[in-house]
C-alpha positions, 0 to 999 in steps of 0.5 A: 355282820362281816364287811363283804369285800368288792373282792368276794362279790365280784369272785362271786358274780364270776362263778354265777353270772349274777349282777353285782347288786344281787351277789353283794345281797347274797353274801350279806344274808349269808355272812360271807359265806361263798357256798351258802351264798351261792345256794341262795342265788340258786333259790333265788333263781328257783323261786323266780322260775317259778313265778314265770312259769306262766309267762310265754317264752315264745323266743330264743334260739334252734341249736344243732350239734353233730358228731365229727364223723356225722354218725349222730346228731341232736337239734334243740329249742330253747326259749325266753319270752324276748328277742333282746335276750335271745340274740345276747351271748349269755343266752346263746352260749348256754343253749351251745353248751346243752346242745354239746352235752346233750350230743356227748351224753346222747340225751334223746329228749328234754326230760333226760337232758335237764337230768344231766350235769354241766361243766364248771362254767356253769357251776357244775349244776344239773341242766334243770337248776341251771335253767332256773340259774340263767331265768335269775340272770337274764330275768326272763323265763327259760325253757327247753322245749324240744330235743330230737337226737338221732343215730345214724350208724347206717349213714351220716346225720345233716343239719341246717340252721336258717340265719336267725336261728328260728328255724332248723332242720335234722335229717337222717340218711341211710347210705354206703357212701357218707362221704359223698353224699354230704351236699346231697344232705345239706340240699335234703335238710334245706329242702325240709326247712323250705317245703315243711314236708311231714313225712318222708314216705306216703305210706307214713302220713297218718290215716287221720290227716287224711281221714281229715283232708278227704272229707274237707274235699268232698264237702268242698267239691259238694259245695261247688255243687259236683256230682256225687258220682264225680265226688270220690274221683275229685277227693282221689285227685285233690289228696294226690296234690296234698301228697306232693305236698307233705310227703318230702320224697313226692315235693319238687326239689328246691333246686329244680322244681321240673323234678321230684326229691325222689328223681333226685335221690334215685339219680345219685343213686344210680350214678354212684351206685349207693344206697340212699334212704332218707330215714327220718327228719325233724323240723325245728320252728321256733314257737311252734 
């Protein structure tokens, strides 16, 4: 068997990332040779993968990327199993770089994200095996759990990323007037990330969520012992809360809690003279 020289395992860790140790072993088992060696780090980190698929990776990091001109926007989850790893460059880094792919290939979901193929800095593999590349260097499990990509050729795409990056939010507002309407966004996506509203509109919050809350009600009012002519006026008033609740346009705006989002909106509206429809949102929570 050929010497293996410092030289090799160090160009060797360079290309993946993998500890030293580890690297020198591969070209040991391999004669030498660097692509072979590379390949059998890739199957090292395939088989490790594979037994921690059933570990929890219930940590990690919410990424946002948006287009330079606003027009479109992606938000990402990705996960490991400890906090130590998550706040670590090697793994925050990675999660940037799927979440500039995923923004300059349009990806739309996680599925057709780990299709696509990463730079060099992470020898040109496809997401998926880069993922099982990263789970051998950093020893933990990692997955991407969620993506939402959003096109907002009608208006502009906002996000917010709360500090610690557990928790992030994507919104997408129909307007004629993006280039003032960017503070009113960024208010908009911190309000979701404060009050977790569900929808944006009442007529779409799902017939079964109220199906559900309504017979919650009335068990409740039943067994405070009201009447049952008085029982559908108090599930009517009680389900007019849980709107203004969980519908983003009917919750009192973070900002001033005296007025509603839809006070907010239609004031801007009226002031500049713009359209603003909030489109959809997606609220990101790390683990949820």
């Amino acid at each position: 068997m050929s010497q293996i020289s410092a030289k090799d395992v160090k160009k060797l860790r360079d290309i993946t990332g993998i500890g030293m140790m580890d690297c020198k072993k591969a070209l040991d088992e391999t004669g030498g040779d660097m692509q072979k060696a590379i390949e059998y780090l890739r199957k090292k980190g395939a088989a490790l993968a594979a037994k921690r698929a059933d570990r929890d990776a219930k940590d990690g990091v919410v990424i946002i990327k948006i287009s330079e001109d606003r027009k479109a926007g992606v938000i990402l989850e990705l996960n490991c199993e400890t906090d130590f790893v998550a706040r670590g460059d090697v793994f925050t880094v990675f999660a940037g770089a799927l979440g500039d792919l995923a923004l300059a290939n349009r990806a739309i979901s996680p599925e057709a994200l780990l299709q696509l193929t990463l730079s060099e800095a992470y020898s040109g593999e496809t997401v998926a095996d880069a993922i099982k590349t990263m789970t051998s260097k950093l020893g933990e499990k990692i997955d991407l759990k969620h993506l939402v990509f959003y096109d907002a050729q009608d208006g502009l795409v906002e996000g917010y990323i709360h500090p610690g990056a557990r928790l992030g939010v994507i919104i997408h507002i129909a307007t004629d007037k993006a280039d003032i309407l960017r503070d009113l966004a960024k208010d908009l996506a911190m309000q979701v990330a404060a009050a977790a509203p569900i929808v944006t509109c009442r007529s779409k919050v799902p017939n079964d969520f109220l199906t559900k809350e309504a017979e919650i009600y009335r068990q409740q009012a039943l067994g405070q012992g009201k009447k049952e002519e008085f029982v559908d006026k108090i599930v009517a008033g009680r389900l007019e809360k849980y709107y203004q609740e969980v519908v983003l346009l009917e919750q009192s705006f973070i900002k001033d809690n005296n007025t509603k989002v839809v006070n907010v909106l239609s004031d801007f509206s009226k002031k500049h003279e713009a359209r603003v429809d909030v489109i959809e949102f997606f609220r990101c929570q790390l683990g949820e």
